[in-house]
Phi, psi and omega in degrees: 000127184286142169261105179291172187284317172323288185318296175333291180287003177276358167292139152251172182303260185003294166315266200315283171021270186286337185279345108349310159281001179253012172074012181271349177227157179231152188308320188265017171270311180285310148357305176267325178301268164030253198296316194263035156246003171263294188280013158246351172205003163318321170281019159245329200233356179025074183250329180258137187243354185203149179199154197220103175289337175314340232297309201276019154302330223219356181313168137283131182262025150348063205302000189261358175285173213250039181188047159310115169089349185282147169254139175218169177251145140260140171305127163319023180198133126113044204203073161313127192243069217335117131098006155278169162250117175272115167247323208101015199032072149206162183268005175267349157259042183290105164144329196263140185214126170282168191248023214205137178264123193293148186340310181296310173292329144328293157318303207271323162314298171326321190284297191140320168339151137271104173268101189254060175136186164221156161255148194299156186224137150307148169322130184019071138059036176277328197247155160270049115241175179233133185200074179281128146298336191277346189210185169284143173266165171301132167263141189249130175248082174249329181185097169329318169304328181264178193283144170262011172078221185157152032260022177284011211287356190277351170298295140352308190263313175333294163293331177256355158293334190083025178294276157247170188258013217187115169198171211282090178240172186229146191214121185248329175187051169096025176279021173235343173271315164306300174310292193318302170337300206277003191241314173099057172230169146288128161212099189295127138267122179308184071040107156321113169107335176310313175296108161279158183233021178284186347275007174293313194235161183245239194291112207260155195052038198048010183111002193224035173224137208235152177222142147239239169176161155261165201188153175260352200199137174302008203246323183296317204288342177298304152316311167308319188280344191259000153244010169266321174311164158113147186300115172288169170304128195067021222243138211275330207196167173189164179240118201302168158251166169274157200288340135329130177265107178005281186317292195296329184288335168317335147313355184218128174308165170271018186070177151320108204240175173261169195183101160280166186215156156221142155224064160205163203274179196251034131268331187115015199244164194282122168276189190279109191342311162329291171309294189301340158288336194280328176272315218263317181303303181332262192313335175292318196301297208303338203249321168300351157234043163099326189270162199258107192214124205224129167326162180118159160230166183282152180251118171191151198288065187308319186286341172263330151346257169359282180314311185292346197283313204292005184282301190315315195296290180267029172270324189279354192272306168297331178299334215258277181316313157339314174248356151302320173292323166305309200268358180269349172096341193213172176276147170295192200232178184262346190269354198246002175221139141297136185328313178315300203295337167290289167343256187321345140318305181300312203295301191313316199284335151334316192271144220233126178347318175284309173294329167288339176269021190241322210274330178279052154225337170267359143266000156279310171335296196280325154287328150316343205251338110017260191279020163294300160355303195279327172296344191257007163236138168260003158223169184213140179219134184214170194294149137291354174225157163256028180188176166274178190300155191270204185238171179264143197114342200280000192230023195275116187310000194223006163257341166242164219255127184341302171295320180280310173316345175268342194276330151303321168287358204269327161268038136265334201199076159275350203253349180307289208312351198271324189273008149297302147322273198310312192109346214263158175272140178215133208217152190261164176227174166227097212252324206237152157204162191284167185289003186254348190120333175277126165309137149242115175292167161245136207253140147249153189221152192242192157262163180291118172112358195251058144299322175289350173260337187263322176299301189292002170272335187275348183253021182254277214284006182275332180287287176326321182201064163352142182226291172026264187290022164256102205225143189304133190281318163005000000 
């Protein structure tokens, strides 16, 4: 007997779990609801780029983990999956497949997962939309016409298609966060270092690239994190977990908390009406349940920040093609990057040692005066977006020119890339939806290391104004 798609999305990873150990369902029922929910609607929203209907022939059968049985996806970028193809969305890495599951994907088997696949990525994670010239984009389903974000959207889309309830994203400046917004999901970025990124990358981005997930419910993203967490072997640096697990702390409100808000960007300029309802509906809830919540933002220098990070990104970016062109023997071809991303290669490779070793003092600058902020408060809250998902094309790598794409994104996602800088957990909610119909998230941000007080205010406002059972018309 088939598990119908109702029942099937009436699940969170949790959910599917236990019913599943409790025998009301069995692996190859939620399995196959999976798969034929990928093949009903992945050509509309082209969120899986790779699928392995075999995968649970070859699973760990643990009936005791604690996602015994769940199918989950990984993101097409910075995450081997042993005997998969990783490109980075990009077609200059066609072909390549490791021979090895990265620490983290490790984890996540051990956990009970079924890893059926990958999701679509933007190139080496540069955009908050998937536009491949070479293919069709990720779609959001919510509204077709418009962008599923990025550079997770395939994650994204994944999980708000009803595909899974639960799945794998990575965030270098709000790609796990950008989605969520734009899916009307949960999306944590942990704490730096909370995560491993071995045995492949040591810092990985400088610190300022994160691996997760996406959710439909604060209780999977707390669990996922509690099997995922703790430090690998060799891993340069780490952030302790608490002897508590995140799931079990979701039992206890976070108490009264101080709580800062802005809805104008830390330039000073005025968002998108939409956004700007979504903090503000926020905060009366939030002085209606008790916290003490006051206009402000940290005073710090966004636009240079921005700039030294984004320096990094593509001197490693150049790096990263430097040695994919050495093990293929040739230069990449004009037909194998988006146009943005060759750009921003030259711009990477340009740059000289000495500018590059200079850009880390204006983000220790710019992050201290950051994390000065967090003493007299313990959350700071902002729109995650300075709009709603854009429609598709406004974000396209190969009609715009390196400058005018940064200057789109910049009115698309100003409010993410900083907390990347800092390292501190920060997580999108799905609080809001435009008068059309589009999620708008609210991003909270904690201090480094305080994930467990930014889960329990997100499962406080998830109990207060339910999201769950609000599901994308797809």
């Amino acid at each position: 007997m088939a598990i119908s798609f109702e029942d099937y999305r009436n699940f969170d990873a949790i959910g599917l779990a236990d019913a599943m150990r409790s025998g009301d369902i069995s692996r190859r029922e939620v399995l196959d609801a999976a798969l034929a929910r990928v093949a009903a609607v992945n050509p509309q929203v082209q969120a899986v780029t790779c699928l392995d209907g075999s995968a649970a022939e070859h699973a760990q059968q643990d009936e005791t983990a604690p996602f015994a049985g769940v199918p989950y996806f990984i993101k097409d970028l910075h995450a081997p999956v042993a005997g998969m193809p990783l490109t980075h969305g990009s077609r200059l890495f066609a072909g390549n497949v490791h021979d090895f599951d990265s620490e983290t994907v490790q984890r996540l088997r051990r956990a009970g997962f079924v890893i059926l696949g990958r999701t679509a990525s933007s190139e080496f994670g540069m955009n908050a939309a998937i536009e491949p010239s070479h293919g069709k984009p990720t779609r959001n389903p919510w509204s077709l016409d418009h962008t599923a974000g990025g550079s997770s959207g395939g994650a994204g889309a994944a999980v708000a298609s009803g595909m899974l309830p639960a799945t794998h994203a990575t965030d270098s400046g709000g790609s796990i966060r950008i989605p969520a917004s734009c899916n009307g999901l949960v999306g944590l970025k942990p704490t730096r270092g909370l995560i491993p990124t071995g045995p492949h990358r040591g810092e990985a981005s400088h610190g300022l690239s994160h691996e997760h997930a996406l959710t439909r419910s604060v209780r999977d993203c707390a669990a996922i994190l509690d099997a995922t967490a703790g430090p690998d072997v060799g891993a340069p640096y780490f952030t302790a977990r608490p002897v508590e697990s995140y799931l079990q702390s979701l039992s206890r409100p976070p108490g009264p908390l101080r709580i800062a808000f802005t809805t104008r960007t830390f330039g000073g300029q005025a968002i998108d009406a939409e956004c700007r309802a979504a903090v503000e509906k926020t905060v009366r809830l939030l002085r209606e349940l008790g916290h003490q919540v006051e206009e402000g933002q940290p005073a710090f220098d966004a636009a240079a920040l921005g700039a030294a990070c984004g320096t990094l990104l593509i001197t490693g970016l150049a790096a990263q093609a430097d040695a994919r062109e050495a093990q293929l023997g040739r230069s990449a071809r004009a037909d194998e990057m988006e146009a943005v991303t060759h750009a921003a290669i030259a711009l990477g490779r340009q740059v000289t040692g000495t500018q590059y070793a200079s850009r880390f003092a204006v983000i220790n600058r710019e992050v201290r005066r950051i994390a000065s902020f967090f003493e007299t408060v313990d959350i700071f809250i902002t729109p995650t977006m300075a709009t709603p998902p854009v429609t598709i094309g406004t974000l396209s790598m190969q009609t715009l020119s390196l400058e005018q794409f940064q200057q789109a994104m910049a009115a698309f996602c100003p409010f993410t890339g900083a907390f990347n800088a800092t390292g501190q957990p920060a997580i999108s909610l799905p609080l809001h939806w435009s008068a059309t119909g589009l999620p708008v998230g609210v991003q909270f941000v904690a201090r480094f290391g305080d994930d467990t007080r930014l889960l329990q205010l997100a499962a406080q406002l998830e109990q207060a104004t339910p999201w769950f059972t609000r599901t994308a018309p797809l």
